[in-house]
C-alpha positions in Angstrom: -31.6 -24.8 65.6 -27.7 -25.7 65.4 -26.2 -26.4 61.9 -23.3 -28.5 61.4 -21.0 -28.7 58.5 -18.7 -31.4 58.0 -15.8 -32.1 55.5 -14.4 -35.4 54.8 -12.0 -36.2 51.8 -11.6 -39.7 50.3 -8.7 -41.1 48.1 -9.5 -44.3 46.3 -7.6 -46.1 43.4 -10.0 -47.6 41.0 -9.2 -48.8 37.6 -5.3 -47.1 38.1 -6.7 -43.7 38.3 -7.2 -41.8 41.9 -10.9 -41.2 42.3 -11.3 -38.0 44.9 -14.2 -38.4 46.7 -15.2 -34.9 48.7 -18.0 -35.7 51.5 -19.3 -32.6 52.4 -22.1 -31.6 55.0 -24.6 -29.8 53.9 -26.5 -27.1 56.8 -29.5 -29.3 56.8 -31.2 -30.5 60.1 -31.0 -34.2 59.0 -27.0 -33.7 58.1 -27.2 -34.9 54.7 -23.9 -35.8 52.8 -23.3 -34.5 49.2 -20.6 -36.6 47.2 -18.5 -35.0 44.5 -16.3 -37.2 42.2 -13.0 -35.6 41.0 -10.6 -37.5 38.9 -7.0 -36.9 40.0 -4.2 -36.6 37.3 -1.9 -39.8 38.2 1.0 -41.2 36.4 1.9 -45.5 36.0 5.1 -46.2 35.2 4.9 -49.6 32.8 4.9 -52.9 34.7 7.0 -53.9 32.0 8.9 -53.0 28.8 10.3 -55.3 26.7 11.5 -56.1 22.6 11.7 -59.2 20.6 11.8 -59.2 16.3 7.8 -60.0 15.3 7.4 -63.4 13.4 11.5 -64.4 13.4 13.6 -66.3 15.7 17.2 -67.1 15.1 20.0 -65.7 12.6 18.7 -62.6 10.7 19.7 -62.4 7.0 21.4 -59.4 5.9 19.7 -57.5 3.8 16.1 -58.6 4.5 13.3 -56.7 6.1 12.1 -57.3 10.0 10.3 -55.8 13.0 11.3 -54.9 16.6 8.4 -55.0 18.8 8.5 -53.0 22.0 6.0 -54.2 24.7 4.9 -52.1 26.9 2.8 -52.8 29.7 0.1 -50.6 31.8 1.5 -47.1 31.5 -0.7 -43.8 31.7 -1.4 -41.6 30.7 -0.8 -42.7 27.1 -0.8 -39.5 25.7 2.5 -38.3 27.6 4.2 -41.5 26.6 7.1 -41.5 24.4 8.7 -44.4 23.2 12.5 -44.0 22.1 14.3 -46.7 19.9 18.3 -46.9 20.2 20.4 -48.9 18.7 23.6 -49.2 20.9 23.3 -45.8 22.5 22.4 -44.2 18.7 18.9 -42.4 18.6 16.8 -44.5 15.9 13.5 -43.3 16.5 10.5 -41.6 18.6 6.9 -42.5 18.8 4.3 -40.0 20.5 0.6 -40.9 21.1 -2.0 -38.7 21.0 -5.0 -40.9 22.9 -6.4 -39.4 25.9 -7.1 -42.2 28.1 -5.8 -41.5 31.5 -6.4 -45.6 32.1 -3.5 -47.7 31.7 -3.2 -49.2 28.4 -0.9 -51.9 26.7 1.0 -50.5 24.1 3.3 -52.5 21.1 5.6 -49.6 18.7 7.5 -51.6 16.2 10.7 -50.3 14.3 11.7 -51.9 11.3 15.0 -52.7 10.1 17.2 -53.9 7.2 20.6 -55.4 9.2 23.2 -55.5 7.4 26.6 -57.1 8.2 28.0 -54.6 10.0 24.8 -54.6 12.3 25.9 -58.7 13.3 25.7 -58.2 17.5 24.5 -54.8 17.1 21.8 -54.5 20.6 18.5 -53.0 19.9 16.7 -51.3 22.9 13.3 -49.3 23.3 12.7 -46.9 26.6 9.2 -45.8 27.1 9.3 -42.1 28.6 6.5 -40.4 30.4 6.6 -36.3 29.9 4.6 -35.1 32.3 5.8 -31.3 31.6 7.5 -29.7 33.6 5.7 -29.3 36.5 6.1 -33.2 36.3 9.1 -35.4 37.9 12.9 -34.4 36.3 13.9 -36.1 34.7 11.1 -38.0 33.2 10.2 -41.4 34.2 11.8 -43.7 31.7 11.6 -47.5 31.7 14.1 -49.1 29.1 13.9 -52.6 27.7 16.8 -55.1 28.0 18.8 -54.7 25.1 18.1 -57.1 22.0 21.3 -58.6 20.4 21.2 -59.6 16.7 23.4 -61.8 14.9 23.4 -61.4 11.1 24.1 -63.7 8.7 25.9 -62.9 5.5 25.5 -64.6 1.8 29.0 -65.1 0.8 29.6 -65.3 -3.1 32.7 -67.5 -4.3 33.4 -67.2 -8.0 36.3 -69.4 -8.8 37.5 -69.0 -12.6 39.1 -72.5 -13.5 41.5 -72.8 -16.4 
């Protein structure tokens, strides 16, 4: 009796990871197939990264409190991401995660700030970073947001002493 051993490898994307499939023959006279999942390390760069100022719209007043949002969309794995916050090209900022999930996720930092009138057209930006390591790509892949322009508006006293 001849016995015949067969090896077939399959790559399939499911749920944004690569699924390795590894069909291998086993020496039986009927040929039988054994299947033997493998998940794949894989990285997603974001669809999308992008900031806007959470419950505000228009003129921000100097001196009060408000919060950048950073939006970022589908990246993995989450727990190589690094989100950077700049203001102009000025470091504000990082924020690491620690999940594990090597499914992409959504993911919405926020950064608060106190403008003040020097800070009136300052440009706010967020760059989500993946380190991989360095066996990974270098540099890393980075996404950055388009910048986020502020105008600030001032309370101006007058004191006018009148004979």
């Amino acid at each position: 009796m001849e016995y015949q051993r067969t090896t077939m490898i399959s790559l399939q994307r499911l749920s944004g990871l690569l699924m390795l499939m590894l069909l291998h023959g086993a020496p039986t006279t009927q040929g039988a197939m054994t299947t033997l999942p493998a998940t794949a390390k894989q990285k997603e760069n974001p669809e999308s990264v992008s900031i806007s100022v959470l419950s505000h719209s228009g003129p921000m007043v100097e001196g009060t409190k408000y919060q950048l949002q950073c939006d970022i969309q589908n990246i993995a794995p989450l727990q190589n991401l690094v989100v950077k916050w700049y203001k102009g090209n000025e470091p504000l900022d990082n924020v690491a995660y620690s999940n594990v999930s090597k499914t992409p996720e959504n993911v919405s930092p926020t950064l608060m700030i106190i403008p003040g009138r020097d800070d009136d057209g300052a440009q706010y930006k967020c760059r989500a970073e993946l380190d991989l390591g360095p066996e990974g790509p270098q540099p890393h892949p980075t996404v950055t947001s388009k910048p986020l322009t502020i105008t600030v508006h001032c309370e101006l006293a007058i004191n006018l002493d009148l004979f």
